[in-house]
C-alpha positions in Angstrom: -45.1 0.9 3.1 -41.6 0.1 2.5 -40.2 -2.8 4.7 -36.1 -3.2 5.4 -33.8 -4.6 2.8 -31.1 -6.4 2.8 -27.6 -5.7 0.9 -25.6 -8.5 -0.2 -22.3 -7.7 -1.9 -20.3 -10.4 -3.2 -16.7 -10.7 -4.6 -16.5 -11.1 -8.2 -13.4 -12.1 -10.1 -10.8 -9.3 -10.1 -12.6 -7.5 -7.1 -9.6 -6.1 -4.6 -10.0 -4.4 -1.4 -6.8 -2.5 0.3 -6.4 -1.3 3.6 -4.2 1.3 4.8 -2.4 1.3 8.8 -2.2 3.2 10.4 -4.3 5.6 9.2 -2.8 8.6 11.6 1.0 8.7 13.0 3.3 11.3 14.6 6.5 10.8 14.7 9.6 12.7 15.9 12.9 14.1 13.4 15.1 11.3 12.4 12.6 8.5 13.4 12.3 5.4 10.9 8.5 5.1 10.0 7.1 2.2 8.8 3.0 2.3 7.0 1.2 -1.0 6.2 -1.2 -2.0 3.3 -3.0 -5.0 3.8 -4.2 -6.1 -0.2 -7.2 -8.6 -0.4 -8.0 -10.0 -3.7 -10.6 -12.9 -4.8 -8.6 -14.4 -7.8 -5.7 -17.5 -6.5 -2.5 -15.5 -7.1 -2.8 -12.2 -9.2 -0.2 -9.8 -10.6 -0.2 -6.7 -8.4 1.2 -3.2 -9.4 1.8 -1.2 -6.5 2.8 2.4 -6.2 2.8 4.2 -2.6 2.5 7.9 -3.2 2.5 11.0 -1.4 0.1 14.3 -1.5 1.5 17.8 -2.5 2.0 16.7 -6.4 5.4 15.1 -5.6 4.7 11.8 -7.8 5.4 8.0 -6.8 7.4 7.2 -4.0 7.4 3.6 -4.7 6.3 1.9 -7.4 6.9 -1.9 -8.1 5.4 -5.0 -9.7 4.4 -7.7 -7.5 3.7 -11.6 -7.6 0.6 -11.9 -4.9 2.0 -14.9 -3.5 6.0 -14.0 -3.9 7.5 -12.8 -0.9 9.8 -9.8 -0.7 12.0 -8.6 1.4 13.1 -5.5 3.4 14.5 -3.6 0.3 14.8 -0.4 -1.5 12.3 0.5 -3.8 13.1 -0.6 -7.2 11.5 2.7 -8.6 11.4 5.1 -6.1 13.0 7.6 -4.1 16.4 7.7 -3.0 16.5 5.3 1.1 12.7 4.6 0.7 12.2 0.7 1.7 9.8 -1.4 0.9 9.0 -5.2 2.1 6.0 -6.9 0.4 4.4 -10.9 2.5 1.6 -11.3 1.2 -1.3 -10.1 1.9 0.7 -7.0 3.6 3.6 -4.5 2.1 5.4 -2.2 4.5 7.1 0.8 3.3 9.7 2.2 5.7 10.8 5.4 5.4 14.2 6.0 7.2 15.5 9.4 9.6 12.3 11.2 8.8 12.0 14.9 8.4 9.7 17.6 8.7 9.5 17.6 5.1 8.3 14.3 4.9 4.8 15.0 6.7 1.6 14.9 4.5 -0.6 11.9 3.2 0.2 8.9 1.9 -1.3 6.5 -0.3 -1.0 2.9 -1.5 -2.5 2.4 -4.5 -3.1 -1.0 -6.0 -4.1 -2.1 -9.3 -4.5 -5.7 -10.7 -2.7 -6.3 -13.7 -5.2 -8.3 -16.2 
């Protein structure tokens, strides 16, 4: 007889956790939309790389190299595409995409990686 176990995950070095908000939205022509991702990491100030990127094959909206504990703010996307925003205080980064269109609909992701 098999009796109920218990699962204990713990955070090693390097382990990172992100979290996308919100995970659903609808928004109306020319609105200014704004999606959060919340970064959680178990080392004291990592080097981030983050890249936000959208599905259909078109590439990297946003991709930049972050200090975890440096502050940035409202801004355009160093590499990314033309008006795209991008705000990064720690633990959170917003990207803000301005005067949305119809085109613009689809998934997005925020991808993290920790630099070693």
């Amino acid at each position: 007889m098999w009796g109920l176990g218990v699962l204990i995950l713990l955070l090693g070095a390097g382990a990172l956790r992100v979290i996308q908000d919100p995970a659903e939205l609808q928004v109306t022509a020319g609105d200014t939309v704004a999606l959060g991702c919340r970064v959680e990491v178990a080392e004291s100030e990592p080097v981030l790389r983050m890249e936000w990127q959208r599905d259909g094959g078109l590439g990297v909206l946003c991709g930049i190299r972050l200090q975890f504990v440096t502050h940035l703010p409202l801004s355009p996307c160093p590499r990314g595409a033309p008006g795209v925003l991008l705000a990064w205080h720690p633990p959170r980064a917003t990207l803000s995409l301005p005067q949305v269109q119809g085109n613009d609909s689809g998934r997005y992701l925020c991808r993290v990686t920790l630099e070693i």
